[in-house]
Structures are given as C-alpha cells and as structure tokens.
PAZAPA-4460 file (N, C-alpha, C; in steps of 0.05 Angstrom, whole numbers, plus 32768, in hexadecimal, padded with zeros to 4 digits):
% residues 143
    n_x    n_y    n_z   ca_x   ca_y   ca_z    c_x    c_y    c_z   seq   type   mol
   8728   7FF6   87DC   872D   7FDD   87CF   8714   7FCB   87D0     1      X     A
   8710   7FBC   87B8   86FD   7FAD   87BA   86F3   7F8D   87C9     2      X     A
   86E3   7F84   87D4   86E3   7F6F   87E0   86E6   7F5A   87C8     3      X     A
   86F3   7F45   87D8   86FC   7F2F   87C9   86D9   7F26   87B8     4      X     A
   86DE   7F1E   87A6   86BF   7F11   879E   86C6   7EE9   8799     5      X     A
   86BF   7EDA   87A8   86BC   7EBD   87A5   86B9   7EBD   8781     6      X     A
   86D0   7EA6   877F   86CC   7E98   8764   86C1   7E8C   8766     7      X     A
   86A9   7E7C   8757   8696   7E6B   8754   868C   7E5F   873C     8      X     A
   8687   7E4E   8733   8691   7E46   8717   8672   7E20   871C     9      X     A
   8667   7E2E   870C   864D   7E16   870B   864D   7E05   86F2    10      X     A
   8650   7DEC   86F1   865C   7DD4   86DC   863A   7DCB   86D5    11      X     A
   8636   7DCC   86C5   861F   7DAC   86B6   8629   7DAA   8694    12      X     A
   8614   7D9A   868D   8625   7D8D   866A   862E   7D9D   865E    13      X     A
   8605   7DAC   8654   860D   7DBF   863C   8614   7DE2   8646    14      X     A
   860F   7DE7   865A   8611   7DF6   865C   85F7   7E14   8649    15      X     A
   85E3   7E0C   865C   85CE   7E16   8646   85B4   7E19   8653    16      X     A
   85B3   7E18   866A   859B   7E17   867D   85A1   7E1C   8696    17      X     A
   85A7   7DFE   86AC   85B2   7DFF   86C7   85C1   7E18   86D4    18      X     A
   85DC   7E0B   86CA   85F6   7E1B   86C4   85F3   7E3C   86C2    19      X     A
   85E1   7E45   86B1   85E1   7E61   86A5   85D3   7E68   86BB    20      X     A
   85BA   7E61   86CA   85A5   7E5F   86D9   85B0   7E6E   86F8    21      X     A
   85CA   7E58   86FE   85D2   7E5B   870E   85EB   7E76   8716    22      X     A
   85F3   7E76   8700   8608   7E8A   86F8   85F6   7EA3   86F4    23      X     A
   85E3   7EA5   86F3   85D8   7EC2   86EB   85C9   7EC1   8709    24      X     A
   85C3   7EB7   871D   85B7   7EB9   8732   85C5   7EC5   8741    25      X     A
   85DD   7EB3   8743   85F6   7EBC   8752   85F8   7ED5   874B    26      X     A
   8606   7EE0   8739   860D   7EFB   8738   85F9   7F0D   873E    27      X     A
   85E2   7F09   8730   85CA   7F26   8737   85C7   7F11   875F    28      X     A
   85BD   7F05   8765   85BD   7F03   8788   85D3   7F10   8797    29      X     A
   85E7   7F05   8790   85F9   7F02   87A0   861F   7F0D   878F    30      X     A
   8613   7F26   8781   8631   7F2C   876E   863C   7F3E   877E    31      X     A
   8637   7F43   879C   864D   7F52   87B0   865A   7F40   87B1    32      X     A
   8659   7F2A   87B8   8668   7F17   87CC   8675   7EFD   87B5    33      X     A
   866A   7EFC   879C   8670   7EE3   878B   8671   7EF2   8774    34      X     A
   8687   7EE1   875E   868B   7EE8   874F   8681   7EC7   8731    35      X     A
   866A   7EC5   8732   8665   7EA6   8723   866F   7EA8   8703    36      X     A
   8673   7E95   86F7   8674   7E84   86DF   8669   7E6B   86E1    37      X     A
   865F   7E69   86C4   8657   7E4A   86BD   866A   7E43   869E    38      X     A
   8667   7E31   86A8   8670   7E22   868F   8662   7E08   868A    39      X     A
   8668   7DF0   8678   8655   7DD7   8671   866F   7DCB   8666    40      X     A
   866D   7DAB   866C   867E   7D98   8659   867C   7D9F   863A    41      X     A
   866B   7DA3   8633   8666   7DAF   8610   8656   7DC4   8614    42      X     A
   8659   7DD9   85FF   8645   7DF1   8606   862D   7DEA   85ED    43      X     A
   861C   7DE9   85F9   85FB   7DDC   85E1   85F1   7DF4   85E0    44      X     A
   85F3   7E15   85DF   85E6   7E23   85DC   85D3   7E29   85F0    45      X     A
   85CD   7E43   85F6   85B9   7E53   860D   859F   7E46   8603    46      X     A
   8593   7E42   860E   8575   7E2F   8617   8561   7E4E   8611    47      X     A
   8551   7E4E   8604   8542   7E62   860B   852F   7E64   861A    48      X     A
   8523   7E50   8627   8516   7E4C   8635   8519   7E55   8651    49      X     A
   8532   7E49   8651   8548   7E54   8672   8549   7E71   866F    50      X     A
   8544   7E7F   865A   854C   7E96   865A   8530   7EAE   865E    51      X     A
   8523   7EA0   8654   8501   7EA8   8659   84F9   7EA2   8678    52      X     A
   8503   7E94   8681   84F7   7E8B   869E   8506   7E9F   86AF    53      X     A
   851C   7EA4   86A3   8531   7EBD   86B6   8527   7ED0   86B2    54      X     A
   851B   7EDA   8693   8514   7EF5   8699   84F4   7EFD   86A7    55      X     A
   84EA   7EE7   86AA   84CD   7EEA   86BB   84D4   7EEF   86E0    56      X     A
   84EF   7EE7   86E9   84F7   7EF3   86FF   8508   7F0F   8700    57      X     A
   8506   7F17   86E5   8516   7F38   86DA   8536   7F2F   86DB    58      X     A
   8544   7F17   86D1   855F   7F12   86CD   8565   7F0A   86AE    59      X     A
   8572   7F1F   86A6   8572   7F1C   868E   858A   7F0D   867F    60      X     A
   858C   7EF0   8672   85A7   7EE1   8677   85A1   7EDB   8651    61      X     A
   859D   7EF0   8642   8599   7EF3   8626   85B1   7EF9   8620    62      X     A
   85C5   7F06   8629   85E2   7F04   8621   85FB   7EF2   8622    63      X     A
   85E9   7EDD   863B   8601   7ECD   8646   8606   7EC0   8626    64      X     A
   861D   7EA3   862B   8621   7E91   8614   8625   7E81   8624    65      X     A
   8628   7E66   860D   862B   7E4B   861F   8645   7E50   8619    66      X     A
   8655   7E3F   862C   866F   7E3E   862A   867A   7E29   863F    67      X     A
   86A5   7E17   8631   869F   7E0B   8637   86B9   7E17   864F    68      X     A
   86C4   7E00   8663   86DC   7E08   866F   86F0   7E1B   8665    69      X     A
   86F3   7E0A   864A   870C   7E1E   8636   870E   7E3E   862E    70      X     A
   86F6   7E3C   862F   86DE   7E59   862A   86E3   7E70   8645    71      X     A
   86EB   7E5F   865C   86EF   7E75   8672   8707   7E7B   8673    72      X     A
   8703   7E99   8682   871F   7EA5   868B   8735   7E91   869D    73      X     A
   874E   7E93   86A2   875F   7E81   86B1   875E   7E8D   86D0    74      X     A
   874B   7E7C   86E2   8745   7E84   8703   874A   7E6C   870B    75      X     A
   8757   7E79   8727   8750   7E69   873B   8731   7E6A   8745    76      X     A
   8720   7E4E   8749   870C   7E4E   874D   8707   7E4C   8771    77      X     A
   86F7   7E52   8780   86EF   7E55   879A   86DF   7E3C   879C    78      X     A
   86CF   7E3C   878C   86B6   7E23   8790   86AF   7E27   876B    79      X     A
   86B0   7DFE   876A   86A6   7DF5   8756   868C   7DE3   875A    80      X     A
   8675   7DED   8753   8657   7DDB   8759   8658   7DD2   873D    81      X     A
   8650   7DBC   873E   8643   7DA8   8726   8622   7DA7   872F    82      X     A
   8617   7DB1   8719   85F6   7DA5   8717   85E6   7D8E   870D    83      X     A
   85F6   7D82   86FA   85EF   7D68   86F2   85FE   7D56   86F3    84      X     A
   85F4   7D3D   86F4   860A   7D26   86F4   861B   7D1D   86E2    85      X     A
   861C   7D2B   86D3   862D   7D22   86AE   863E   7D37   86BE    86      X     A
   863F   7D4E   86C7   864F   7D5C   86CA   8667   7D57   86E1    87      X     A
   8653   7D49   86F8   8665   7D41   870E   8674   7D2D   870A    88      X     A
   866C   7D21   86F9   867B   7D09   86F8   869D   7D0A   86E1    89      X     A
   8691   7D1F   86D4   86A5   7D2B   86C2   86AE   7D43   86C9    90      X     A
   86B3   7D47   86E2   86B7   7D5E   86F3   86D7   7D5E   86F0    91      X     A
   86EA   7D75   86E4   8707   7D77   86E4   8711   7D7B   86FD    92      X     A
   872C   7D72   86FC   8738   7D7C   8712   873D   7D98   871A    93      X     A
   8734   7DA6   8734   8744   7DBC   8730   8759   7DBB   874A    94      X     A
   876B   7DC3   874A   8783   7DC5   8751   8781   7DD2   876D    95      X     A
   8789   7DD1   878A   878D   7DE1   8798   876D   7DE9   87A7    96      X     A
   876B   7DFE   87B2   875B   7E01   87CF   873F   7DFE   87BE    97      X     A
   8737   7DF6   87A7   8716   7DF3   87A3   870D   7DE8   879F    98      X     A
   86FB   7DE9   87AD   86DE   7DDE   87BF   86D5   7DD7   87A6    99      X     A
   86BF   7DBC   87A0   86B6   7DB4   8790   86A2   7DA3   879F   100      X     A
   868B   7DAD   8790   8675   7D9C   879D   865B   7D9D   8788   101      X     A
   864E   7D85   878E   863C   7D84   8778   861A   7D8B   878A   102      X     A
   860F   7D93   8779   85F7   7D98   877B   85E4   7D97   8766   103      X     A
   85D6   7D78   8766   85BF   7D81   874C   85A6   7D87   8751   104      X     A
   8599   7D8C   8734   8583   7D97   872E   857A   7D83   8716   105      X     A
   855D   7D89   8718   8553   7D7B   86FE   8558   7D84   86E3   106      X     A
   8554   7D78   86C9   855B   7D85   86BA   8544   7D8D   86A7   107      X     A
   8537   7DA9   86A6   8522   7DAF   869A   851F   7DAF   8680   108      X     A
   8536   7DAE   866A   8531   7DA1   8652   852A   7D8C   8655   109      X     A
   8538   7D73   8663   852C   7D5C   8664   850B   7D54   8667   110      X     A
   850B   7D69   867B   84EE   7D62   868C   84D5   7D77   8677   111      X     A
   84DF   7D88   866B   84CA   7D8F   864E   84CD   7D8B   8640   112      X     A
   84DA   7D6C   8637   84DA   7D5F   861E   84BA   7D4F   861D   113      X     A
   84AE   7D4D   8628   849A   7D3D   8636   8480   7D55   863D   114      X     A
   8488   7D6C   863F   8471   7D80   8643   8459   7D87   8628   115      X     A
   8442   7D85   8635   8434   7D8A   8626   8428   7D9D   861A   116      X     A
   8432   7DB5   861D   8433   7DC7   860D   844A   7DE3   861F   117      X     A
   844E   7DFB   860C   845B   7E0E   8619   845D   7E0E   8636   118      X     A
   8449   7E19   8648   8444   7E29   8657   844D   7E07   8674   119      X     A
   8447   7DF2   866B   8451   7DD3   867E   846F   7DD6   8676   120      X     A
   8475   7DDE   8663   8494   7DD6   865D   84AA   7DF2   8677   121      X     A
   84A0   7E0A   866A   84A3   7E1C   867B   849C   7E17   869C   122      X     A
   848B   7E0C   86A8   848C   7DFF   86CC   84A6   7DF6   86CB   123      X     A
   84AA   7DE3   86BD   84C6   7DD7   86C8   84DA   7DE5   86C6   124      X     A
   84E6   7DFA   86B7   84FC   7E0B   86B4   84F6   7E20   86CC   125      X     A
   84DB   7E27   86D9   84D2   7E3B   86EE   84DD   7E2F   8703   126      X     A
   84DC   7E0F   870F   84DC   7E06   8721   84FE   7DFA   8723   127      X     A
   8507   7DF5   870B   852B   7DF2   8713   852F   7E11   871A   128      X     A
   852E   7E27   870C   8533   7E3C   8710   8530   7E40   8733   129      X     A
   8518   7E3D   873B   8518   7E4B   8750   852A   7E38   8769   130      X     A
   8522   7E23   8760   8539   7E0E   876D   8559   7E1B   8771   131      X     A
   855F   7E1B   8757   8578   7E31   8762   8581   7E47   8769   132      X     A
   856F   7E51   8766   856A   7E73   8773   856C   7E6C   8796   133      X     A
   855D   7E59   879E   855D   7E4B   87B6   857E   7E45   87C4   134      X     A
   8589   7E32   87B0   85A4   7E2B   87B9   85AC   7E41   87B9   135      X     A
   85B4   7E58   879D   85C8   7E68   87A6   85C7   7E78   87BB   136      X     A
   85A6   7E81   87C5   85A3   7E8C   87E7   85B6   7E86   87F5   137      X     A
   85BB   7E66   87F3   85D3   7E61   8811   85ED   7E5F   8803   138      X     A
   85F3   7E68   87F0   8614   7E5D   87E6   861F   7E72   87F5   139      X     A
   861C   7E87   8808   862C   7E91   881E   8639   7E7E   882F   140      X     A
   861F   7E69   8831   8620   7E5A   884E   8638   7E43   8848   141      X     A
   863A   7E3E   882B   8648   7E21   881C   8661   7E25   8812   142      X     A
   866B   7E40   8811   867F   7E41   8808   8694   7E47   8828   143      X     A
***
C-alpha cells in the first residue's frame, strides 16, 4: 500500500508564475511525501518566463495551466500556503484540520516590468525561483 502523500495546495492571484513555481518544486523535490496543486484567484495564463527559469534548473512546467480553485479536483487539503498578499487576504475558507499559512515572495513580473533588457528581467524570476525551492526544502519541517 502506498504512503499517504500530504495535500498541499499553493494560492497567489493569477496563478502564472509563483504558484506554478512552487507546485512544480514540490512535486519533482519532494513527490514521495507531497502531493502539491496551485491554483490563483483568476488564472492570467502560464508566464513564460517562469517557465524558462524552470527549465534552466531541468523542471519542465510547459504543460502545467493556470487554473483557478473551481478548476481543481474536490480534496481535502493538508496545508494551504498563500504567496502573495492579494491572495492571503482573499484566502477561502477551508473547512476542518487545514493548516493555512502564508508565505510570500516577490513578484517577478512586477519586478521585470522595470528590467532593462532580457537577461535583468530573467535575475528576478532566477532569484524568486530559487527562493522557493529554498522554502519547499523545509515544508517537511511546516507541515
């Protein structure tokens, strides 16, 4: 029989960067023990950028989609993280034993709206990225 795998379920707006970021870490780190989803208050479409920065660490998240709550399967969740503040604050109820906790990150569209060309815009998507590659290390320790 197989070991239980943690529900885990990571909230920001669009669901299109963070969110996906974090959801694809989780599973390729840590898909013995966790089983992640993301979702976004609205789904704004996969970021390509987020998706180029994943595959320069060999994670390939070209299939994921944005998507929103309504979009997921019906689970009980283990742990609900929020990454941005639009999200925590618009964070749903969930019902019963889950854990909900926020944790943000910067937001690298934001922060390469302002970059001066490719390769500055791309740092900042490298450095949220690795930022949460970081957190999910300890989501053993948090859940």
């Amino acid at each position: 029989m197989a070991a239980y795998k943690k529900k885990v379920l990571f909230l920001c707006t669009g669901n299109s960067c963070r969110s996906q970021m974090a959801e694809s870490w989780t599973n390729h780190l840590k898909g013995d023990s966790f089983e992640a989803h993301s979702a976004g208050t609205i789904a704004k479409g996969l970021d390509p950028r987020a998706v180029a920065a994943m595959a320069e660490v060999g994670i390939d998240m070209s299939h994921n989609r944005s998507k929103t709550m309504d979009d997921l399967p019906s689970m009980t969740w283990d742990m609900v993280i929020t990454l941005c503040g639009d999200a925590h604050e618009s964070c749903p109820f969930f019902p019963g034993p889950t854990k909900v906790m926020h944790r943000g990150f910067d937001d690298p569209p934001r922060l390469a709206a302002d970059a001066r060309n490719e390769e500055e815009a791309l740092g900042h998507y490298r450095r949220v990225r690795d930022e949460i590659k970081d957190f999910v290390m300890i989501l053993d320790e948090e859940v």
